[in-house]
PDB file of N, CA, C and O in Angstrom:
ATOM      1  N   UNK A   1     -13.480  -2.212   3.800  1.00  0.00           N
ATOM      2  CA  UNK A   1     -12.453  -2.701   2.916  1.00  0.00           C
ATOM      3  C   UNK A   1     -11.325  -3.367   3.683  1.00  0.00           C
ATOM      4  O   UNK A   1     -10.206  -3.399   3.171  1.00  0.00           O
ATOM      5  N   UNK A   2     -11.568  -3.956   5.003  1.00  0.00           N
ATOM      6  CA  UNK A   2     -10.278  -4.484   5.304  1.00  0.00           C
ATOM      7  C   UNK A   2      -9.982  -5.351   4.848  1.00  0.00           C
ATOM      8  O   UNK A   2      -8.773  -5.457   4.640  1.00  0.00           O
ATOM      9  N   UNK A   3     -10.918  -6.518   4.406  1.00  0.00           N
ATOM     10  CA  UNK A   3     -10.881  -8.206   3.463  1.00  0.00           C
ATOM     11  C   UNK A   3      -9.657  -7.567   2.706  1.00  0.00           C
ATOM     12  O   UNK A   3      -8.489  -7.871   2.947  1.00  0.00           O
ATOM     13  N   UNK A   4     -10.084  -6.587   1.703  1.00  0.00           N
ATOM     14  CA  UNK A   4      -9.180  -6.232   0.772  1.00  0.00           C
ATOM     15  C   UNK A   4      -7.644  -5.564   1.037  1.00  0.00           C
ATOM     16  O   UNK A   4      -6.666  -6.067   0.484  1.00  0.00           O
ATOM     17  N   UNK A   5      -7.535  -4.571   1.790  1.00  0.00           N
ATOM     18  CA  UNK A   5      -6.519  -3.976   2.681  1.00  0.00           C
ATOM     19  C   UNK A   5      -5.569  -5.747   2.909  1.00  0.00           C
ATOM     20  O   UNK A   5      -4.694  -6.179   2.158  1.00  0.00           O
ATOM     21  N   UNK A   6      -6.029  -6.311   3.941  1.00  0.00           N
ATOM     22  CA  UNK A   6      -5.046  -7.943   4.144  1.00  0.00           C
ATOM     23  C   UNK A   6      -4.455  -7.926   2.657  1.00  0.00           C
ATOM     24  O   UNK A   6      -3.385  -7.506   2.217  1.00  0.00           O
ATOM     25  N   UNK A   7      -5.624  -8.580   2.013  1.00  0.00           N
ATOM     26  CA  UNK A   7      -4.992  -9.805   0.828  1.00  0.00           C
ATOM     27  C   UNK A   7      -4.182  -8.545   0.434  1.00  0.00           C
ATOM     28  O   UNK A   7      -3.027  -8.971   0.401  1.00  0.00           O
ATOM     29  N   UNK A   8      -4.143  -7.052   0.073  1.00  0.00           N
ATOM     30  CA  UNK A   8      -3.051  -6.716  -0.161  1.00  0.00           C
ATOM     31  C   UNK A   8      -1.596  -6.674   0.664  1.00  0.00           C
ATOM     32  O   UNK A   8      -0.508  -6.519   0.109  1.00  0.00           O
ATOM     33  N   UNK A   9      -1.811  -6.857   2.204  1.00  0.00           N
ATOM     34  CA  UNK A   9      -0.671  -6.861   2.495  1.00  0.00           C
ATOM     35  C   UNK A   9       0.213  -8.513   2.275  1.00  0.00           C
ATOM     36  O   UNK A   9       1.400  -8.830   2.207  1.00  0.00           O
ATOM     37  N   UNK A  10      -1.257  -9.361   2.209  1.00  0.00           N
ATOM     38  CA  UNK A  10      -0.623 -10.684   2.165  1.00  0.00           C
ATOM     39  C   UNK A  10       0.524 -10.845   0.685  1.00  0.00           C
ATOM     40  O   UNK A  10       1.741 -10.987   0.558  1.00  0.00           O
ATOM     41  N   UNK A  11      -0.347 -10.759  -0.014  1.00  0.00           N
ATOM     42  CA  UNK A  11       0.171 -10.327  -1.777  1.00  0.00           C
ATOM     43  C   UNK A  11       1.936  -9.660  -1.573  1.00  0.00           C
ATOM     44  O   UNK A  11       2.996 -10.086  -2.031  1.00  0.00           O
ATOM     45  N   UNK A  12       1.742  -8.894  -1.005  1.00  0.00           N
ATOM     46  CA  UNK A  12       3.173  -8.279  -0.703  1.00  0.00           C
ATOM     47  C   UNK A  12       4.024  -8.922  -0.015  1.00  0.00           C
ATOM     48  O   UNK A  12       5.212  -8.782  -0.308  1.00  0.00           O
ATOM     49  N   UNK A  13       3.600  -9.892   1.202  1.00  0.00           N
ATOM     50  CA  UNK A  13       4.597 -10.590   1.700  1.00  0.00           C
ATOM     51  C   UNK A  13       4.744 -11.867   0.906  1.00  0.00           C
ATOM     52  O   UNK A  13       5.835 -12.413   0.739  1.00  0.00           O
ATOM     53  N   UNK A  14       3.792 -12.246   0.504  1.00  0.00           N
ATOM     54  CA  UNK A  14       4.249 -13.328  -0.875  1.00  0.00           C
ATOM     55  C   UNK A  14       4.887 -13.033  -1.528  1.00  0.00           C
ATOM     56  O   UNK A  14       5.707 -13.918  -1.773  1.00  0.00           O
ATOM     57  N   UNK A  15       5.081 -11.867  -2.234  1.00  0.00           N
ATOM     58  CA  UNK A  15       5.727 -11.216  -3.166  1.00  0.00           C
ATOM     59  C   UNK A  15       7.380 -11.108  -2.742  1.00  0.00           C
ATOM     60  O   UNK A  15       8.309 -11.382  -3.501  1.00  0.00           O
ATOM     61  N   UNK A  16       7.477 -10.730  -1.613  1.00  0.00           N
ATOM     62  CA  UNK A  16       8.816 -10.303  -0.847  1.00  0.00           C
ATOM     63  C   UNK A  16       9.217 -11.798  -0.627  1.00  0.00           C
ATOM     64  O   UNK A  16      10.329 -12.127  -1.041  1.00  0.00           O
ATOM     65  N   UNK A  17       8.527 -12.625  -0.093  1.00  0.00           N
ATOM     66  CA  UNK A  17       9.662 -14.043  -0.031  1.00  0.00           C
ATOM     67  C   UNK A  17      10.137 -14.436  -1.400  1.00  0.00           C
ATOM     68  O   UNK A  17      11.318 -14.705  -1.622  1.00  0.00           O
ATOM     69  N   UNK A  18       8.939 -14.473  -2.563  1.00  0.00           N
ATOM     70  CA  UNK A  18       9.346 -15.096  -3.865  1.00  0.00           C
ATOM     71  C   UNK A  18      10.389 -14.276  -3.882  1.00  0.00           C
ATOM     72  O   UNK A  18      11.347 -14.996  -3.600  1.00  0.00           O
ATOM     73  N   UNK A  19      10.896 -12.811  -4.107  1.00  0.00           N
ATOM     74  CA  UNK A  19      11.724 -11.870  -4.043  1.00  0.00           C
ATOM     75  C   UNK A  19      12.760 -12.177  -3.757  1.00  0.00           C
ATOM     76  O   UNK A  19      13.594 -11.907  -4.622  1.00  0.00           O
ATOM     77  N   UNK A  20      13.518 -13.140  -1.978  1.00  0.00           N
ATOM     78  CA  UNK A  20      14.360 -13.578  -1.415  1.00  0.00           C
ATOM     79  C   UNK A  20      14.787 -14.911  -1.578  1.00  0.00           C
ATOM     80  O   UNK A  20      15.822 -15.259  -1.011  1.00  0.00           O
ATOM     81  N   UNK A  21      14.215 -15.629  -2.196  1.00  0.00           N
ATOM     82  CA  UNK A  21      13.866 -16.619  -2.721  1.00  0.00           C
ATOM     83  C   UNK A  21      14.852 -17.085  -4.176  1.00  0.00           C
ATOM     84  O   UNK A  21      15.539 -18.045  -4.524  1.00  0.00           O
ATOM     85  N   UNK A  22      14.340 -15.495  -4.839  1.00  0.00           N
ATOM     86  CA  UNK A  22      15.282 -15.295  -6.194  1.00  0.00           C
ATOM     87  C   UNK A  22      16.755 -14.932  -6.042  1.00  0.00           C
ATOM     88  O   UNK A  22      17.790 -15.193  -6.655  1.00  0.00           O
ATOM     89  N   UNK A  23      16.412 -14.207  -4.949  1.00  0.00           N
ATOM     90  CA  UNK A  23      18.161 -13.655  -4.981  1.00  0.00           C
ATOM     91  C   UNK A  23      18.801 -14.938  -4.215  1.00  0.00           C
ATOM     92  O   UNK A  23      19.990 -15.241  -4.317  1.00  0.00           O
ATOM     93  N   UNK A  24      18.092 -15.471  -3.631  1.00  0.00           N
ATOM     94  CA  UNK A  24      19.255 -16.779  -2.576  1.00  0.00           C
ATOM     95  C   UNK A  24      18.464 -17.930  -2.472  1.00  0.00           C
ATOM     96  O   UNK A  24      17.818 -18.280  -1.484  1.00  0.00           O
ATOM     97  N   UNK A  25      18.574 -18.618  -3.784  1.00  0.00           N
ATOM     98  CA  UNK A  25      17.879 -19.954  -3.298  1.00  0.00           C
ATOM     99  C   UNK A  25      17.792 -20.959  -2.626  1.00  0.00           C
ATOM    100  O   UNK A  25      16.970 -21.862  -2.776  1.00  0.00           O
ATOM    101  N   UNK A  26      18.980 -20.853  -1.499  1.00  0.00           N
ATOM    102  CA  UNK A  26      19.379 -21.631  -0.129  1.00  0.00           C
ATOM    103  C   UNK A  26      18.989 -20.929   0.623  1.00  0.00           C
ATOM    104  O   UNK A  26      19.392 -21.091   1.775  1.00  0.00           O
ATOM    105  N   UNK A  27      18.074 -19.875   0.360  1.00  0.00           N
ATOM    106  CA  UNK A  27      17.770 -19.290   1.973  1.00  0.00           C
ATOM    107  C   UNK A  27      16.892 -19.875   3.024  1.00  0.00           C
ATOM    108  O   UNK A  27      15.951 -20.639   2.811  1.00  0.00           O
ATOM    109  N   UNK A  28      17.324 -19.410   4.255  1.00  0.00           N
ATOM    110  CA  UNK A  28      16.569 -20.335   5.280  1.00  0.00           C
ATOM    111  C   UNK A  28      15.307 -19.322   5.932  1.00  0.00           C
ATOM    112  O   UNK A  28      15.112 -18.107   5.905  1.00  0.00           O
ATOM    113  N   UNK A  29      14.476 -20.639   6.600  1.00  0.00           N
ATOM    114  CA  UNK A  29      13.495 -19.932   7.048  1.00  0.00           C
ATOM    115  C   UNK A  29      13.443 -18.834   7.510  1.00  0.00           C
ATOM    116  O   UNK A  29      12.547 -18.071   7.150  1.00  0.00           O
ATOM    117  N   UNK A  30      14.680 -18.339   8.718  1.00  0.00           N
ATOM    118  CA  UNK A  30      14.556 -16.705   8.865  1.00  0.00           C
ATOM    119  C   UNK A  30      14.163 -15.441   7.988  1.00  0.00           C
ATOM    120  O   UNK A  30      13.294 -14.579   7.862  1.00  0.00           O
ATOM    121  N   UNK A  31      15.404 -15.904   7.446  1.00  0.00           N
ATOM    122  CA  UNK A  31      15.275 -14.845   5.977  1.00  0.00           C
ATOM    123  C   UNK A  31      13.554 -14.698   5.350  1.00  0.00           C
ATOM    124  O   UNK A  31      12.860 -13.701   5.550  1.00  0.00           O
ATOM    125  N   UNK A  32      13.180 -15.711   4.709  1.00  0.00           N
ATOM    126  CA  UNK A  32      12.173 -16.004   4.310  1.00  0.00           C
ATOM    127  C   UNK A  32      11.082 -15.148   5.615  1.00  0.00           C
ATOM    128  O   UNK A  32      10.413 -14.143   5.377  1.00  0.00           O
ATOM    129  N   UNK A  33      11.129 -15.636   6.532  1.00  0.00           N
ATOM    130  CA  UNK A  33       9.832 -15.145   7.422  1.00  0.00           C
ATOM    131  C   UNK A  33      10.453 -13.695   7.759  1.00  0.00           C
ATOM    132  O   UNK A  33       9.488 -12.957   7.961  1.00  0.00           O
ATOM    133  N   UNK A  34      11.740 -12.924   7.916  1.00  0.00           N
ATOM    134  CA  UNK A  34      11.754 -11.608   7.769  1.00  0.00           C
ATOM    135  C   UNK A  34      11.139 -11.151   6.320  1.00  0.00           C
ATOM    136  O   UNK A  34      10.648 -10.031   6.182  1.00  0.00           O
ATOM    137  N   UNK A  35      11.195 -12.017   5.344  1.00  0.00           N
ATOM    138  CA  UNK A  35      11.095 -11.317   4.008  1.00  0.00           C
ATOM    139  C   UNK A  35       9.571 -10.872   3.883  1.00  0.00           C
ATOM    140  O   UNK A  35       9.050  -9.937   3.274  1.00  0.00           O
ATOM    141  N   UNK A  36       9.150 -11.688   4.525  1.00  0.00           N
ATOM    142  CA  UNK A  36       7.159 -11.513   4.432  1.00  0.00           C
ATOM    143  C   UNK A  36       7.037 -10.759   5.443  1.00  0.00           C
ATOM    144  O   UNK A  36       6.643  -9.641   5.110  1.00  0.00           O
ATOM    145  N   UNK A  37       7.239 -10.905   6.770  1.00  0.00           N
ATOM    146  CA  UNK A  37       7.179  -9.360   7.748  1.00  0.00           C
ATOM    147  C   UNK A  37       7.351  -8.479   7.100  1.00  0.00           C
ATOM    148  O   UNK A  37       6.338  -7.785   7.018  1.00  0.00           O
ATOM    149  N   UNK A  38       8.748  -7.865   6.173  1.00  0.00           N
ATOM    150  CA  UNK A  38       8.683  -6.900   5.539  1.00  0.00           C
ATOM    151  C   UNK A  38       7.824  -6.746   4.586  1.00  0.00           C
ATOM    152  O   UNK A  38       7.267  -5.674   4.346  1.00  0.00           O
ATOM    153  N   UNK A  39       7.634  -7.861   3.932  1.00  0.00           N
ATOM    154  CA  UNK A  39       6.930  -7.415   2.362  1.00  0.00           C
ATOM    155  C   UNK A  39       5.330  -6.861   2.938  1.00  0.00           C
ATOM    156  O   UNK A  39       4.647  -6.034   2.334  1.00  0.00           O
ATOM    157  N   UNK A  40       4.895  -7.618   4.404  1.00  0.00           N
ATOM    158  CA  UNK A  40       3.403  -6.997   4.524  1.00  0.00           C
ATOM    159  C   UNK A  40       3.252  -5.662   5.183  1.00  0.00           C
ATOM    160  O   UNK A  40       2.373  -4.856   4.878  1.00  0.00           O
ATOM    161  N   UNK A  41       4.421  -5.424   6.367  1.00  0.00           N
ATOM    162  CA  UNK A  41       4.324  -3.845   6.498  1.00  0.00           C
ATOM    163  C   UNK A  41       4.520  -3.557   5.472  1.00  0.00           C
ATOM    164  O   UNK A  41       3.500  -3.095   4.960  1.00  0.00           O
ATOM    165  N   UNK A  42       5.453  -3.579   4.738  1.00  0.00           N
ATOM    166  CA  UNK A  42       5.374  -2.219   3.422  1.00  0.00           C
ATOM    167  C   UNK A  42       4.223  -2.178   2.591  1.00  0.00           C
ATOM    168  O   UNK A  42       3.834  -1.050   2.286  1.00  0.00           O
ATOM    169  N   UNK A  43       3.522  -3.259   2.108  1.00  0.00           N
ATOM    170  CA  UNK A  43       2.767  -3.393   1.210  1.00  0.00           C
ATOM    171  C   UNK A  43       1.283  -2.479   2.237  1.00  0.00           C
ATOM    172  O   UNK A  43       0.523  -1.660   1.721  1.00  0.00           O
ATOM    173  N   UNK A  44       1.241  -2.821   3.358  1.00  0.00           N
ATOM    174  CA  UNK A  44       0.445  -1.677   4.546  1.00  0.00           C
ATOM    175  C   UNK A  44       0.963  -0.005   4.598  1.00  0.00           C
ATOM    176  O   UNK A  44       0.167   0.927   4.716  1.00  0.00           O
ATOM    177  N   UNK A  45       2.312   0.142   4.497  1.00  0.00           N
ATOM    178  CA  UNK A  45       2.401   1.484   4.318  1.00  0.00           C
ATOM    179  C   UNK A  45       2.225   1.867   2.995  1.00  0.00           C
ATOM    180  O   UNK A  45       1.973   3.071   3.039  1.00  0.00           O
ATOM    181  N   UNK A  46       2.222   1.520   1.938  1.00  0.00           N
ATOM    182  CA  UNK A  46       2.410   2.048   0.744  1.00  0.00           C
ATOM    183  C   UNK A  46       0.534   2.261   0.876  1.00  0.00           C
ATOM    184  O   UNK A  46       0.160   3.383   0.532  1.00  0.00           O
ATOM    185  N   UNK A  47      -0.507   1.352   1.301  1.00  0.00           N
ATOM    186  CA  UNK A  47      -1.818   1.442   0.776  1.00  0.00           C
ATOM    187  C   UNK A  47      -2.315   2.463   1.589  1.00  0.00           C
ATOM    188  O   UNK A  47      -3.337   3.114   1.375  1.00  0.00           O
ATOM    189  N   UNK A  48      -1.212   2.621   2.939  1.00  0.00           N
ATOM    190  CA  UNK A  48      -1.898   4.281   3.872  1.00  0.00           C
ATOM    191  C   UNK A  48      -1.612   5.185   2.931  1.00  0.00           C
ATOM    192  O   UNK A  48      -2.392   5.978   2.403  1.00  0.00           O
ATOM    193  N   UNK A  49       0.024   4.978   2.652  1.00  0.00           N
ATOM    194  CA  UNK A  49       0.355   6.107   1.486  1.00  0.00           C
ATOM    195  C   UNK A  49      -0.761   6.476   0.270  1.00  0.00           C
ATOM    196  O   UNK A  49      -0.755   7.592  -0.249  1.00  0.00           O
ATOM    197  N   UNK A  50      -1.272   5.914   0.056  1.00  0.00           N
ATOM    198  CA  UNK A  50      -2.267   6.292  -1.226  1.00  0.00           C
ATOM    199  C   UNK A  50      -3.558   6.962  -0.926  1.00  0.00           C
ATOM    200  O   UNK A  50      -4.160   7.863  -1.510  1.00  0.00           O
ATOM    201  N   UNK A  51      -3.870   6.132   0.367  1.00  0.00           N
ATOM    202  CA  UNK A  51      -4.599   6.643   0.545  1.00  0.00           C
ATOM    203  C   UNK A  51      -4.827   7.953   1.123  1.00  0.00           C
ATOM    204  O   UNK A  51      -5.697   8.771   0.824  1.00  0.00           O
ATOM    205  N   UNK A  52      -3.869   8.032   2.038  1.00  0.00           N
ATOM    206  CA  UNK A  52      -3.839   9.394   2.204  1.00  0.00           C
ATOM    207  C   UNK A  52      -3.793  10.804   1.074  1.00  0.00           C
ATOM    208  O   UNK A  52      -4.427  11.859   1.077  1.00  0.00           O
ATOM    209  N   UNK A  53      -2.716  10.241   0.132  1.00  0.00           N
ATOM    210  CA  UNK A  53      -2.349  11.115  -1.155  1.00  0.00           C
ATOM    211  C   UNK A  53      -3.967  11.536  -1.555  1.00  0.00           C
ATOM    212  O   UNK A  53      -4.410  12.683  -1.485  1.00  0.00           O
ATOM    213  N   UNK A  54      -4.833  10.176  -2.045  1.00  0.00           N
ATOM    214  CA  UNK A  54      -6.189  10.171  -2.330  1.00  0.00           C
ATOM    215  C   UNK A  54      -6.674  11.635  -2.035  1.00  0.00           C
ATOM    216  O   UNK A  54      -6.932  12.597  -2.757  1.00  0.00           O
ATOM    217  N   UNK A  55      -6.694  11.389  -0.533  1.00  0.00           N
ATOM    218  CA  UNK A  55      -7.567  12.025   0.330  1.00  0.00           C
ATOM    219  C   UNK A  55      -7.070  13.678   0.480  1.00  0.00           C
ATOM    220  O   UNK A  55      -7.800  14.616   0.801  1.00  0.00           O
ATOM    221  N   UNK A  56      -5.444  13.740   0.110  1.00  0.00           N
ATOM    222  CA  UNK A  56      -5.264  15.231  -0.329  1.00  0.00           C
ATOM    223  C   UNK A  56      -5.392  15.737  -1.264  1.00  0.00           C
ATOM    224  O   UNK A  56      -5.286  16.947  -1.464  1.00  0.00           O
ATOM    225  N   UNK A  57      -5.738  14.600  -2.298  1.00  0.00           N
ATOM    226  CA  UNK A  57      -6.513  15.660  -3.786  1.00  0.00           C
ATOM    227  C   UNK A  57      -7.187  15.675  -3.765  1.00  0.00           C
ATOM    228  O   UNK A  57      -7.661  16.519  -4.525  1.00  0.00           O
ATOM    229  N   UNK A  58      -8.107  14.942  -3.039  1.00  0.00           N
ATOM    230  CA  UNK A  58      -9.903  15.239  -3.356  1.00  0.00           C
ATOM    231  C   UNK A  58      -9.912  16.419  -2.211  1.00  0.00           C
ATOM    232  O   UNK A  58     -10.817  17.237  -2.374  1.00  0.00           O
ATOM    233  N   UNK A  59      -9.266  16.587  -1.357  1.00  0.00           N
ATOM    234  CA  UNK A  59      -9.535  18.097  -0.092  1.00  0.00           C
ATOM    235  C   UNK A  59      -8.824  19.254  -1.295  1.00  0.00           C
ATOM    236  O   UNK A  59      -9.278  20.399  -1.296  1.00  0.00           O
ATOM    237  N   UNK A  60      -7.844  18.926  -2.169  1.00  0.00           N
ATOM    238  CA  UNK A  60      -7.165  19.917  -2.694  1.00  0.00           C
ATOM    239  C   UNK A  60      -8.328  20.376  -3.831  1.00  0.00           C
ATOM    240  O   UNK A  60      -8.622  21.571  -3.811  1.00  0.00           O
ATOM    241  N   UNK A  61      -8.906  19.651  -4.668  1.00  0.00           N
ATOM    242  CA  UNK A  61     -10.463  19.982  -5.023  1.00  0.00           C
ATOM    243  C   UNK A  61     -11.023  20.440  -5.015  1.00  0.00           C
ATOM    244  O   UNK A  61     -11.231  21.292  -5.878  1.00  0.00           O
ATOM    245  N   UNK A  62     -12.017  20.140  -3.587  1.00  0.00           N
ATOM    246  CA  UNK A  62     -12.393  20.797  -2.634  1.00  0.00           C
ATOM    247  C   UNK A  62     -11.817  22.271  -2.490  1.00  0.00           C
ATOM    248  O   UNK A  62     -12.581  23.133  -2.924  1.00  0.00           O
ATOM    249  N   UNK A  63     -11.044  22.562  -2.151  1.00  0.00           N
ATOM    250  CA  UNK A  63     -10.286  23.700  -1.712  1.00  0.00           C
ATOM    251  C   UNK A  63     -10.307  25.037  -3.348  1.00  0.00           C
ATOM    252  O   UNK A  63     -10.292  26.266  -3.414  1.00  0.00           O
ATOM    253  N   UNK A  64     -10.336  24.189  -4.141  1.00  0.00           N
ATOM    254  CA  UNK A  64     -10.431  25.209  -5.123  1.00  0.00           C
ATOM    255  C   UNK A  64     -11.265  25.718  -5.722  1.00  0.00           C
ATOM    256  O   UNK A  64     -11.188  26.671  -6.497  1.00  0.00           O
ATOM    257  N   UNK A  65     -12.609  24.791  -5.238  1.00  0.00           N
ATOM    258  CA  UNK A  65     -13.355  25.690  -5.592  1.00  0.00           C
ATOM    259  C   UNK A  65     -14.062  26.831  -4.959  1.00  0.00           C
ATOM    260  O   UNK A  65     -14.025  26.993  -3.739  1.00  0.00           O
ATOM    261  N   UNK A  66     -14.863  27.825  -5.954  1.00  0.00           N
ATOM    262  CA  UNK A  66     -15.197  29.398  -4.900  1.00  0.00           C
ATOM    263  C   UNK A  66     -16.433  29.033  -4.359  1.00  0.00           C
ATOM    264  O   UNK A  66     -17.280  28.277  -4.834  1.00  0.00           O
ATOM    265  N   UNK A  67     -16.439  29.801  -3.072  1.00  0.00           N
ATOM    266  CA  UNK A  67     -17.479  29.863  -2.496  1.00  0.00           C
ATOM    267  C   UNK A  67     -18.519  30.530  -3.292  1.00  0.00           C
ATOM    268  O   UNK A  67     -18.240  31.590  -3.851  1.00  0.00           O
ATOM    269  N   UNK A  68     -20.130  29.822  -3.438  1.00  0.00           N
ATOM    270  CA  UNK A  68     -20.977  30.612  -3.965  1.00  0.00           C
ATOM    271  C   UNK A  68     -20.488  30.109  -5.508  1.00  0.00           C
ATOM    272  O   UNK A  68     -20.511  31.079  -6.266  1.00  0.00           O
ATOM    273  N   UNK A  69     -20.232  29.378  -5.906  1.00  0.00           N
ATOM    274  CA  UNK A  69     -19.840  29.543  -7.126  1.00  0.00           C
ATOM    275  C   UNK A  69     -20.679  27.732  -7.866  1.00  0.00           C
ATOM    276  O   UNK A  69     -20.433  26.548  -7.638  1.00  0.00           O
ATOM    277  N   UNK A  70     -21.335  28.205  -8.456  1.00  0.00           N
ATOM    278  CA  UNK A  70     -22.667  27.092  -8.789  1.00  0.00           C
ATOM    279  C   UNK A  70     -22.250  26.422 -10.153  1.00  0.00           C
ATOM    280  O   UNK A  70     -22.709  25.308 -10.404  1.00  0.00           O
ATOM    281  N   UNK A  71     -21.437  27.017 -11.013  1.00  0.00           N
ATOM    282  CA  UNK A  71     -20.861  26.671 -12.017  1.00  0.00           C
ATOM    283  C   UNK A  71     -20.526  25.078 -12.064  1.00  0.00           C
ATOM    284  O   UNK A  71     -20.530  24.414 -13.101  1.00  0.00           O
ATOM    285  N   UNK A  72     -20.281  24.654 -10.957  1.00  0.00           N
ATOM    286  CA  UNK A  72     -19.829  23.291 -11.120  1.00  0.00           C
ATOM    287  C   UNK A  72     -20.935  22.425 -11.395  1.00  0.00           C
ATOM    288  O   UNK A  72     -20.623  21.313 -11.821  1.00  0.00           O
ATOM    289  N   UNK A  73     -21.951  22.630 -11.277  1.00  0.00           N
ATOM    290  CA  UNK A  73     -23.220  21.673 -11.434  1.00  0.00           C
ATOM    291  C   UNK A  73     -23.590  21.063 -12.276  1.00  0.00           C
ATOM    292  O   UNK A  73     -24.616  20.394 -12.149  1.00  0.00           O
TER     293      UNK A  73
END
């Protein structure tokens, strides 16, 4: 899934210039190219964030059910 992982961080730094864009429509290239640096790390931490979350409910799941216990089938 990395194809997908990018276009989401890309999506986010698109998102973050249109963003800077709105609030200051004279803004200059800096701004603009900090605005997409930021918008793609974050849009990268937020998709670890999930995924991780993911990955502690399906262990939390996991975790509840009893040993020996066939019921779930």
């Amino acid at each position: 899934m990395g194809i997908l992982d990018t276009l989401g961080e890309v999506a986010g730094a698109v998102a973050a210039v249109e963003g800077a864009e709105k609030l200051d429509p004279n803004a200059g290239l800096l701004t603009k190219g900090i605005a997409a640096v930021a918008g793609f790390k974050g849009a990268g931490a937020l998709e670890s964030m999930l995924d991780k979350k993911e990955e502690g409910e399906a262990g939390a799941n996991d975790a509840d059910a009893a040993p020996g216990d066939d019921s779930q089938s």
